[in-house]
Phi, psi and omega in degrees: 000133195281134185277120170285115191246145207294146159301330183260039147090010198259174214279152169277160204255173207268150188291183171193121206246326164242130176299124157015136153303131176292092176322139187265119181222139174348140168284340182305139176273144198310148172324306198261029169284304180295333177259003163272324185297297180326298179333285214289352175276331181262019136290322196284338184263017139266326138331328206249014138246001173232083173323343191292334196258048166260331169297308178328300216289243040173278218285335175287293214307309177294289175354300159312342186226020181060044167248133180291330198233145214187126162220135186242135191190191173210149191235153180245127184306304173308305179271330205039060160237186216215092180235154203261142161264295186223140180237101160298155109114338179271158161294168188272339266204316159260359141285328190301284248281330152313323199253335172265327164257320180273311203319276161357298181290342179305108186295353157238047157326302193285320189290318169299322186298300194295017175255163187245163170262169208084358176274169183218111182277108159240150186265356137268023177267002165315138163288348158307311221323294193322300186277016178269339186275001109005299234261156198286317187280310185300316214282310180267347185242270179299328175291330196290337211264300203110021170283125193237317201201176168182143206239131192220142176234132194264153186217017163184158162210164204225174131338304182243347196235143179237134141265112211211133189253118182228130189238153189238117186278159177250155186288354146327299208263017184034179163336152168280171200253167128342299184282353184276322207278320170301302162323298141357306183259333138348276178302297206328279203314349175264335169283314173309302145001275187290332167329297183288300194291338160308330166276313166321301188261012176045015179257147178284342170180106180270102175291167176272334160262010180246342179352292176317277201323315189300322203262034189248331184282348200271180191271310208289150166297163154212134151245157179242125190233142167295173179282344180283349193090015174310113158294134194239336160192167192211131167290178152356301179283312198263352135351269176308335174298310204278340198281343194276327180071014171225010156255323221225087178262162185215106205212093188101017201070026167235117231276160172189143166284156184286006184265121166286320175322273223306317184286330160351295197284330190275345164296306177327333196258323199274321151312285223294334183294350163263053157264355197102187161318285195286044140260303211290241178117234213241021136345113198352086177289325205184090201242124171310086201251145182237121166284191192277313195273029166112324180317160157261142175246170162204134195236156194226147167244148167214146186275137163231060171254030170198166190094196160296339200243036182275305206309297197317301196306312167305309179305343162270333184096019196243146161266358198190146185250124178241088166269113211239120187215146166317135178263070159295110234217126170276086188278005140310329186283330200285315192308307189304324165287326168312309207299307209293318189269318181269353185055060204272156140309159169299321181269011161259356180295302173297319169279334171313308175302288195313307199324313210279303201305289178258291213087138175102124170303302153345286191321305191294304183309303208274349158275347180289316189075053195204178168290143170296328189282311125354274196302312182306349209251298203244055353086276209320303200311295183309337186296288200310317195287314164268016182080012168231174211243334205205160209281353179277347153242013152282345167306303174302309174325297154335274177264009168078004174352263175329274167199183193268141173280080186190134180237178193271123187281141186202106181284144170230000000 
């Protein structure tokens, strides 16, 4: 068996020319699962008001999954560059060369590019896997490491950009499992979640006790809600969001969008948030709002009964923080960069706009000057070109609905 040698001069550890029998393990989950799971969801929705605790969560997470390695980051499709938020577990010295040399070379790029978010990628289940261990990035970057396997939850996407936390197993810990996959998909609704509302409110850092002061300062609307949705307090912006009447109504002490879908979804997360963290689950990660006067929103629910964010909630009496901020979007550029990536015609161009613009086949047909059986026809093609099933995700694709799949680089 051909032997791998560490670059940094330490005993070298043994190759691995086929992979491992995959273990087989109960489906049941361990006794002590669900309260490692809570723990670790509520760290993660502390994360997304203090960015400093993301390397923790980032390092639970692997953990939680038996990984040696852990990167939370976005990669842009168009340039194939790669930027980072938060990195567990690598030496510094074998992330750059990653990032300088391998990155490029990783043979399940394409295959991560192509998931939606909320999907969960692990890469031996590629059908590549055999001939991967082949390959110049295993034989010189991962096998030297003790790299075996590596599990990715995509948690945003864009026309050109992914977002994505991927941990990586060791030939210690063999293939991922079942139970790793599951888990995976357990977390992924909460790291997207906190992932967004960390964008949303842009600070570099929110204590929980300072919360009420803080959030007055934001751009973002924040209301603090009962789970029926009573409002109980609202900053400065979501004053003005409820006083304009053309997002937002407030009537009996209830806070509601003028969308019914939209209310639909925000009832649905705002029930589910007096369950805890890990009850709220994939419950509006991300709910879609249209004002009267034509704007778009985008609104995140966080639950705040457990955690740093027990103080905020208690001291209002709220169960849940709803945060809502406009979706402003260069929408040419966007169209533009989809063509160039996806290789759309000019009369798939046109429907892509219309989609984001009116919506609705009627709609689309009758702004086209064309047939509905047209648009559905070439509605499939495009469907099929990017990899989406239904126009609320050729929208987010497109514009970024949700948020820009790009995170702000931050070495740790």
């Amino acid at each position: 068996m051909e032997a791998d040698l560490r670059r940094d001069g330490r005993a070298p550890a043994p190759g691995i020319v086929t992979p491992p029998p995959r273990p087989r393990r109960s489906g049941r989950a361990a006794p002590d699962e669900a309260a490692a799971l809570s723990t670790l969801v509520g760290i993660v929705y502390d994360a997304a008001l203090d960015p400093g605790r993301w390397p923790e969560a980032v390092g639970q997470v692997c953990t939680f999954l038996d990984c040696r390695y852990g990167a939370f980051g976005a990669a842009d499709m168009l340039r194939s560059e790669l930027s980072l938020l938060v990195k567990w577990g690598y030496d510094e010295e074998d992330w750059q060369q990653y990032l300088t040399r391998y990155f490029h070379k990783n043979p399940f790029n394409a295959g991560a590019f192509r998931t939606r978010p909320g999907d969960v990628f692990w890469a031996s289940a590629d059908p590549s896997y055999a001939s991967y261990l082949d390959t110049e990035f295993h034989r010189e970057w991962a096998g030297p490491l003790g790299m075996i396997d590596s599990i990715q939850g995509t948690l945003d996407k864009t026309a050109t950009g992914i977002s994505l936390l991927t941990c990586v197993r060791h030939r210690d810990t063999g293939l991922a499992t079942d139970r790793e996959i599951r888990r995976m998909r357990l977390l992924l609704p909460h790291l997207r979640r906190a992932l967004l509302i960390g964008q949303t409110i842009d600070l570099h850092k929110l204590r929980a006790a300072a919360f009420g002061e803080a959030m007055d300062r934001l751009a973002a609307g924040v209301f603090l809600v009962t789970p029926a949705g009573g409002l109980v307090h609202a900053n400065r912006s979501g004053e003005a969001m409820i006083a304009t009447g053309e997002l937002l109504h407030f009537s009996r002490g209830v806070l509601a969008a003028v969308d019914d879908r939209a209310q639909r979804a925000l009832s649905e997360a705002l029930g589910a948030s007096i369950n805890g963290d890990v009850g709220i689950g994939g419950s509006g990660i991300a709910v879609p709002l249209a004002g009267r006067d034509g704007k778009r929103y985008v609104a995140h629910v966080l639950p705040l009964g457990a955690g740093e964010r027990r103080d905020a909630g208690a001291r209002h009496s709220a169960a849940a923080a709803v945060f809502i901020r406009e979706a402003t979007i260069d929408l040419d550029a966007a169209i533009g960069a989809a063509t160039q990536l996806y290789g759309l015609t000019p009369a798939e161009v046109r429907v892509v706009r219309a989609v984001i613009e009116v919506g609705g086949l009627p709609a689309i047909a009758a702004l086209l000057g064309t047939s509905r059986s047209t648009v559905k026809s070439q509605l499939e093609a495009i469907f099929k070109k990017t990899g989406t099933r239904r126009q609320a995700e050729l929208v987010h694709l497109i514009s970024g609905f949700e948020s820009p799949a790009r995170l702000p680089t931050r070495r740790t």
